[in-house]
Structures are given as C-alpha cells and as structure tokens.
TIKOLLUM-196300 format. One record per residue (C-alpha): residue number from 1; residue in one letter; x negated, y negated, z. Coordinates in Angstrom, 2 decimals. Layout:
<rs>
+-----+------+---------+---------+---------+
: pos : code :      xx :      yy :      zz :
+-----+------+---------+---------+---------+
: NUM :    a :       X :       Y :       Z :
...
+-----+------+---------+---------+---------+
</rs>
This chain:
<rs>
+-----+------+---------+---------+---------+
: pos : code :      xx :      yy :      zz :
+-----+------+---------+---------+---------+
:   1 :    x :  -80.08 :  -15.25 :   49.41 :
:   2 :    x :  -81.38 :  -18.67 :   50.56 :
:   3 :    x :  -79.65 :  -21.12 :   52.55 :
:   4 :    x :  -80.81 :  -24.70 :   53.40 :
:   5 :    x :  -79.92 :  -26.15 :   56.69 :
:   6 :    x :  -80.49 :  -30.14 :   58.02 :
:   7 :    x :  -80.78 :  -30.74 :   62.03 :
:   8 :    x :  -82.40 :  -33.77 :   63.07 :
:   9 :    x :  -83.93 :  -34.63 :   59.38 :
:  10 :    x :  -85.57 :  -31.37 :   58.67 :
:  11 :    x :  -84.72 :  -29.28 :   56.23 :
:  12 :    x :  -84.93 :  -25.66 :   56.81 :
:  13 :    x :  -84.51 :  -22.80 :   54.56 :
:  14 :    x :  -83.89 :  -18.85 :   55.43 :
:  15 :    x :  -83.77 :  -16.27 :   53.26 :
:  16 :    x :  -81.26 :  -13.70 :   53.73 :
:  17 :    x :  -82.25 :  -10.00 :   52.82 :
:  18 :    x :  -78.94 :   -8.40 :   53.67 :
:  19 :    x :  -75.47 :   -9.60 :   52.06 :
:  20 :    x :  -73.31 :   -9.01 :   55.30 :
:  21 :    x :  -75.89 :  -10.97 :   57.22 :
:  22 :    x :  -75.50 :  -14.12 :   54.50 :
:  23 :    x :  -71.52 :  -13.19 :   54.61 :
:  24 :    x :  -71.41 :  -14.05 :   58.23 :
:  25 :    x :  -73.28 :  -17.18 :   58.16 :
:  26 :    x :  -70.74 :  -18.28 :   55.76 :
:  27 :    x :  -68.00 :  -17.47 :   58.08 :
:  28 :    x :  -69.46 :  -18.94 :   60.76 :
:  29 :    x :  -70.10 :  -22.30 :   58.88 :
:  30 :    x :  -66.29 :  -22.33 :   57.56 :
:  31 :    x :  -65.26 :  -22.23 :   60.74 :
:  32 :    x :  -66.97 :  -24.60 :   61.91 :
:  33 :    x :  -65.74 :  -27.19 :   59.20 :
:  34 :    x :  -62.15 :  -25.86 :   60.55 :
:  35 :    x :  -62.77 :  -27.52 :   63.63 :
:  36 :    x :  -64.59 :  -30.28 :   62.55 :
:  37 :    x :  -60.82 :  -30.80 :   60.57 :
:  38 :    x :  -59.21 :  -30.23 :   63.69 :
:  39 :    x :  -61.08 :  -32.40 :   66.04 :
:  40 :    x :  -61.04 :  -35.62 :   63.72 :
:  41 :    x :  -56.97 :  -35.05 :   63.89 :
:  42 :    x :  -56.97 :  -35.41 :   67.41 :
:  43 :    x :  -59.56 :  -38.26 :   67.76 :
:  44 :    x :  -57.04 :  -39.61 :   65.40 :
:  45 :    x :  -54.25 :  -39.18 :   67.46 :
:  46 :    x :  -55.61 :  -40.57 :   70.51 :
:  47 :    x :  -56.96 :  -43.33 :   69.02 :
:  48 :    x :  -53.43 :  -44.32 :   67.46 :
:  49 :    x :  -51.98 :  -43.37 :   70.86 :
:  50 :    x :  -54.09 :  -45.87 :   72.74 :
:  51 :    x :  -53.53 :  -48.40 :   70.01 :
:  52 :    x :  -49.93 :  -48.34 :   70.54 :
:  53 :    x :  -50.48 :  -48.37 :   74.41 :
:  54 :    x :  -52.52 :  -51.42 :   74.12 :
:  55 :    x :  -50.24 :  -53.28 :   72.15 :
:  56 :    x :  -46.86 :  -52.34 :   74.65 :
:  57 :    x :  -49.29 :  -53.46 :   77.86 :
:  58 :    x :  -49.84 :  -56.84 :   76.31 :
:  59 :    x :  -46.36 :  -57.23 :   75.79 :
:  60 :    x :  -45.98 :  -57.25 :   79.45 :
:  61 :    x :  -44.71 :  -53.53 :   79.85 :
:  62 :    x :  -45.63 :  -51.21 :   82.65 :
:  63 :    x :  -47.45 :  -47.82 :   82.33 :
:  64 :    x :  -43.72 :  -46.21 :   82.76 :
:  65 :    x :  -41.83 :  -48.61 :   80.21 :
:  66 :    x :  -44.91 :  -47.32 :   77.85 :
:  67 :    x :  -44.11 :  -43.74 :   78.94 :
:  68 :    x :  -40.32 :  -44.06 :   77.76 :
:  69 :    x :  -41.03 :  -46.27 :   74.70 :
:  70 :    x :  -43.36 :  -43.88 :   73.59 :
:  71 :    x :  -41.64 :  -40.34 :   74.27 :
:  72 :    x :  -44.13 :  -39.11 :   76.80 :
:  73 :    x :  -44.89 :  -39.08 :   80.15 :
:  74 :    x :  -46.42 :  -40.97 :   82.66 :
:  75 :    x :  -49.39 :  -39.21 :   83.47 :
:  76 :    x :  -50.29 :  -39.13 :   79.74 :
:  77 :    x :  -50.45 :  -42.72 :   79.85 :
:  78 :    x :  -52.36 :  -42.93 :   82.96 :
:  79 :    x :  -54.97 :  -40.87 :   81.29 :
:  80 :    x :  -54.62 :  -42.72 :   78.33 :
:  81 :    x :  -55.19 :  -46.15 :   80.10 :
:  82 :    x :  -57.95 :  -44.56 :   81.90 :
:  83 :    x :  -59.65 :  -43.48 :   78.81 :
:  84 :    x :  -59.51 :  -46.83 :   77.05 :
:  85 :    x :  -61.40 :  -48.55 :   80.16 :
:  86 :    x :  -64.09 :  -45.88 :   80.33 :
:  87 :    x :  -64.36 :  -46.64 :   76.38 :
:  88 :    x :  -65.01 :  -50.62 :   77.35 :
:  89 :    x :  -67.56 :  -49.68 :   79.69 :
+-----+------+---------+---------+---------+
</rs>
C-alpha cells in the first residue's frame, strides 16, 4: 500500500508493507477529520456568539443585560468580550 501525504507543499509517499500498519493510518486520519468537523462547529459558535454580543453592546446594553438576553452567564460574556478585543489587536 502507498499513501501520499502534503505538509508544507511537499508531497510525500510511504509504502506500507503490512495491512494493520496501513489500517491504522487510516484510523488515525479519520479521526482526525472528526475533529477537524468538530472544531469548525465551535469556531462557528463563537463566532455567532460574539456576533450577537456585538450587536446587543451597540445597542447600549451592559455585559449582564447581554448575559440575560442571551441565556448565559456573565462570565461567558466577559470572556467573550475579551476574546473579540484580543481578535482586533
């Protein structure tokens, strides 16, 4: 078995003599694209969160009025707010 793998524009190929060994590499790769999946939900989560938190704050609410209009609590906001201003540094 041969597989072809790409990191930083170079193409490299390995040959695979034993079927478990090419099994495994397979399973690791699948997982891998499992969290890839997983990760670019939450990125999309936080970036909708922070969206919505931008919008209340320049309506004129506080960080707690965005805690209660948005179900959750303070200190998620905080970090939130936090994590938008290290983003437009």
């Amino acid at each position: 078995m041969i597989t072809k793998t790409i990191q930083n524009n170079q193409i490299r190929l390995r040959v695979f003599e034993d079927m478990k060994e090419f099994q495994k590499q397979i399973e690791l790769l699948e997982i891998k694209r499992k969290f890839q999946k997983v990760n670019s939900c939450i990125r999309y989560k936080h970036s909708f969160r922070r969206e919505k938190i931008i919008k209340l704050a320049n309506m004129g609410k506080t960080q707690k009025e965005i805690a209660e209009k948005m179900n959750c609590s303070y200190s998620t906001v905080k970090r939130e707010i936090k994590a938008i201003r290290e983003g437009l540094a």
